[in-house]
C-alpha positions as CSV (number, residue, x, y, z in Angstrom):
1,X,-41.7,-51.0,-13.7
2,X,-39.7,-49.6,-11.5
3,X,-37.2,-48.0,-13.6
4,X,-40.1,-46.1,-15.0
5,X,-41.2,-44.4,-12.6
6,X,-38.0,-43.3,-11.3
7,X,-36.9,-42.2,-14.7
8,X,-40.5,-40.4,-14.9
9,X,-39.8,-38.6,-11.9
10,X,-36.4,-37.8,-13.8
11,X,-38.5,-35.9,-16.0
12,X,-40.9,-34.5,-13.9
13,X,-38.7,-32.8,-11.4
14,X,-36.8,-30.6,-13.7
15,X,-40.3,-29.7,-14.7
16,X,-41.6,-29.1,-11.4
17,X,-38.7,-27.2,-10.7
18,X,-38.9,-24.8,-13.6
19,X,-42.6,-23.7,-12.6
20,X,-42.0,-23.1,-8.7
21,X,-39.2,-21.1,-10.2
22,X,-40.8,-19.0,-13.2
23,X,-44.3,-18.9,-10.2
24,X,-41.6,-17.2,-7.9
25,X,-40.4,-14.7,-10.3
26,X,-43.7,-13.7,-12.1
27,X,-45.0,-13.1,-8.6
28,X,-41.7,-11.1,-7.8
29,X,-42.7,-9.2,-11.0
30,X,-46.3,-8.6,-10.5
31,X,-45.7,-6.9,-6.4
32,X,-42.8,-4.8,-8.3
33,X,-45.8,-3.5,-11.2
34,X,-47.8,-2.7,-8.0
35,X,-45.6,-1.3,-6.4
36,X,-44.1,0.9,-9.6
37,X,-48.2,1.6,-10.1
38,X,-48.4,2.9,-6.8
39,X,-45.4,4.9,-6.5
40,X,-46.3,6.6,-9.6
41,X,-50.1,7.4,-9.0
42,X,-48.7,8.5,-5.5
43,X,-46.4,10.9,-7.4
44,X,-49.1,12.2,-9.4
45,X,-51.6,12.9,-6.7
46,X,-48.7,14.3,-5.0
47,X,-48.3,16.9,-7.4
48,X,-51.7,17.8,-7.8
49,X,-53.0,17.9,-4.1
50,X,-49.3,20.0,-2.9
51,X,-50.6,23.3,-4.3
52,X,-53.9,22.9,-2.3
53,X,-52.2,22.0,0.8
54,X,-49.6,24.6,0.2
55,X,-52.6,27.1,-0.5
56,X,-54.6,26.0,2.8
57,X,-51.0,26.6,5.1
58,X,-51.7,30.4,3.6
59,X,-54.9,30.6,4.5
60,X,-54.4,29.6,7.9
61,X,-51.1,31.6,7.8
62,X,-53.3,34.9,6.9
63,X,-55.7,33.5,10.1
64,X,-52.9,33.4,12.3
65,X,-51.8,36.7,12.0
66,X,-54.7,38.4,11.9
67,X,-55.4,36.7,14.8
68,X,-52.2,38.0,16.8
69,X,-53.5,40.4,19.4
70,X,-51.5,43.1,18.6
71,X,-52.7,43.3,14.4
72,X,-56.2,42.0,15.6
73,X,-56.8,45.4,18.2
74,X,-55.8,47.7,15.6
75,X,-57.5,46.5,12.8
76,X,-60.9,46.4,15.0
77,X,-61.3,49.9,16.6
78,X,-64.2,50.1,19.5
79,X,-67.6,50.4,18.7
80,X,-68.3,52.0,21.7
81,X,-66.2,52.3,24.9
82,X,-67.7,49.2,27.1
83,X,-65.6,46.6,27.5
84,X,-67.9,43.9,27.3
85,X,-69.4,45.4,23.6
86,X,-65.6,45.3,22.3
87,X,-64.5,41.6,24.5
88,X,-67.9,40.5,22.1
89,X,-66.5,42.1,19.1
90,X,-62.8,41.1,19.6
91,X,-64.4,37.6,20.2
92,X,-66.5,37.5,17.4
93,X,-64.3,38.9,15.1
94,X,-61.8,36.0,15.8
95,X,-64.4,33.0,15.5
96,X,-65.6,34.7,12.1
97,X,-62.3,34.6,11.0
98,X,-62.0,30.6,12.1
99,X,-65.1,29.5,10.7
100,X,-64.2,31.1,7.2
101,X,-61.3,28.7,7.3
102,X,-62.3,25.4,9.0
103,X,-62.0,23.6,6.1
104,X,-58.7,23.8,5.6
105,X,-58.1,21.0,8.4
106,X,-58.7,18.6,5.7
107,X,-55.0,19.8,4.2
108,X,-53.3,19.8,7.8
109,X,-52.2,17.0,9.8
110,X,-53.8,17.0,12.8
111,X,-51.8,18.0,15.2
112,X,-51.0,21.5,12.9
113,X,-55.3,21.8,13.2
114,X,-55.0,21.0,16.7
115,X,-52.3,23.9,17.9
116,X,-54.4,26.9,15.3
117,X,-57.1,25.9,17.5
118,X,-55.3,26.1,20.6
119,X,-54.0,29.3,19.9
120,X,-57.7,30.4,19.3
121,X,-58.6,29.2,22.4
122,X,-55.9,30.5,24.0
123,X,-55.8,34.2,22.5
124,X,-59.8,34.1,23.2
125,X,-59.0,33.3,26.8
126,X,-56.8,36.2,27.2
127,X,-59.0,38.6,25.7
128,X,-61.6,37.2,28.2
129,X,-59.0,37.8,31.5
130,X,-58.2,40.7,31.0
131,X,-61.9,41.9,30.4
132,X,-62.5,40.7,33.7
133,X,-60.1,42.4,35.2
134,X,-61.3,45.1,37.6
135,X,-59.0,48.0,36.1
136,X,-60.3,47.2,32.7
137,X,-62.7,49.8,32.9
138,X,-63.1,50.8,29.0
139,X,-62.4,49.3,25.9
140,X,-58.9,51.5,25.7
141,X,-58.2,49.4,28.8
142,X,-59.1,46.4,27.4
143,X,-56.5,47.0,24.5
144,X,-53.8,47.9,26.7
145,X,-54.3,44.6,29.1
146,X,-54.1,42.5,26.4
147,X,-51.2,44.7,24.8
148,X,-49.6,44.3,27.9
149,X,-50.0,40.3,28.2
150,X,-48.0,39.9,25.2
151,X,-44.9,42.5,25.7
152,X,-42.2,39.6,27.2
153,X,-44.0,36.6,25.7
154,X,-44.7,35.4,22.3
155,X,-48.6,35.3,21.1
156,X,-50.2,31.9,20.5
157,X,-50.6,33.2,16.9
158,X,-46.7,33.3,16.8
159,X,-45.8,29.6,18.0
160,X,-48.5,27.8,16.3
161,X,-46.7,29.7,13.1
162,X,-43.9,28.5,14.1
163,X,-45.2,24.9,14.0
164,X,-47.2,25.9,10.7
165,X,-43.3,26.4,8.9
166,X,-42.2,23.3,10.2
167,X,-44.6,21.5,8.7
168,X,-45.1,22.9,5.6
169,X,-40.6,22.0,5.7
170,X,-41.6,18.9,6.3
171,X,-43.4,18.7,2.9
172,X,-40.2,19.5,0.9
173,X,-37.6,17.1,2.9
C-alpha cells in the first residue's frame, strides 16, 4: 500500500508541476495582452488628442501675445483720455481675452495653466501701478508707464511663452 502511494505521487508531481508551470506562463501572457492593449489604445488616443493639445498651446500662444503690454496698448487706443476709463479698458480687454480661452486648461498641464494665469495677474497688476501713479495723469501716460516697466525686463507674456515651448518640446521627446 505503500508503494502505491508513493508511485501515485510519482505520477502526480510531474502533473502538478506541468500546471503551476503552463498557470505561470498563461498569466505571463495575459499581463503582456494587457499591457500590448494598453500601449496600443494609448497610441491611438495619443494621436488623436495631440492635435487638440497642440491646437490649445496656439490658442493660448495667440493669448499670450496679445496680451504683452507693448501689442496689447497699441491695438487698444484710448477711448477717452482718463486714466481710470483706459486702466478699465486695458483690464477688460485682457480678462475678455482669458475667458474666451479658459478651456483650453483642460489640454495644459497644470503648472503651464498656472504660469498663463500668473502672467495675467501679473501684467494686470502692472497696468494697475502705474495707474496709480501720481504722474499718470492721462491715458498717454498710462501707456508710456507701462511702456516704460517693460524696456530692461522681459513681459510676463514672454516667460510664460517661454515655458509654453518647453512644454509643447516636451510632447515630441
Amino acid at each position: 500500500m505503500d508503494i502505491s502511494i508513493v508511485q501515485l505521487l510519482f505520477y502526480f508531481l510531474p502533473a502538478l508541476l506541468t500546471g503551476i508551470i503552463a498557470f505561470y506562463f498563461f498569466k505571463l501572457h495575459t499581463a503582456n495582452e494587457e499591457g500590448r492593449r494598453r500601449y496600443l489604445l494609448h497610441k491611438e488616443t495619443h494621436k488623436s488628442i495631440l492635435p487638440i493639445r497642440l491646437q490649445a498651446y496656439e490658442r493660448i500662444t495667440l493669448f499670450l501675445e496679445r496680451m504683452a503690454p507693448q501689442k496689447l496698448l497699441l491695438r487698444v487706443p484710448p477711448i477717452s483720455d482718463q486714466t481710470s476709463a483706459y486702466e478699465n479698458l486695458l483690464i477688460a480687454t485682457i480678462e475678455q481675452e482669458f475667458d474666451h480661452n479658459i478651456s483650453q486648461q483642460i489640454y495644459m498641464s497644470d503648472e503651464g495653466w498656472n504660469i498663463v494665469k500668473a502672467a495675467k495677474n501679473a501684467t494686470i497688476q502692472v497696468i494697475r501701478k502705474a495707474a496709480m501713479n501720481e504722474k499718470t495723469t492721462s491715458a498717454d501716460k498710462l501707456r508710456e508707464a507701462v511702456l516704460s516697466e517693460y524696456i530692461d525686463k522681459q513681459t510676463p507674456s514672454a516667460n510664460a511663452l517661454a515655458h509654453i515651448k518647453k512644454e509643447i518640446q516636451e510632447l515630441w521627446d
